[in-house]
C-alpha positions, 0 to 999 in steps of 0.5 A: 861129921863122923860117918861111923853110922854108916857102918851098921847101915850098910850092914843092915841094908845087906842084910836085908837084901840077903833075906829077901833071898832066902827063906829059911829060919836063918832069915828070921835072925837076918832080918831082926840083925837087920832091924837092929843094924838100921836101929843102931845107924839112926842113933849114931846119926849126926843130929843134922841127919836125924833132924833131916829125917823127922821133917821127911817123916813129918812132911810125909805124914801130913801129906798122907793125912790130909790127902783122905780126905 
């Protein structure tokens, strides 16, 4: 399994971190570099990681609809 999504993960959680930080405009860029950054890992994913997440998401959202009621 490649592990080359890591790279723009990592990046992107760093970057993240580095916006809560500051509040400058530059934050701004940071935060959408980081946005893409996360964008960007998921696609490069191995589809067993990709998979894994949508059944957290999908687990998650039900809980979270059927717990309204």
């Amino acid at each position: 399994m490649a592990f080359s999504f890591l790279v723009p993960l990592f990046t992107g959680l760093l970057t993240g971190y580095l916006v809560k930080k500051t509040n400058d405009e530059i934050a701004y860029l940071g935060g959408v570099f980081a946005i893409i950054s996360l964008i960007l890992s998921l696609v490069l994913a191995p589809w067993q990681i990709q998979l894994m997440l949508l059944i957290i998401v999908l687990v998650s959202t039900k809980k979270l609809l059927s717990s309204k009621d």
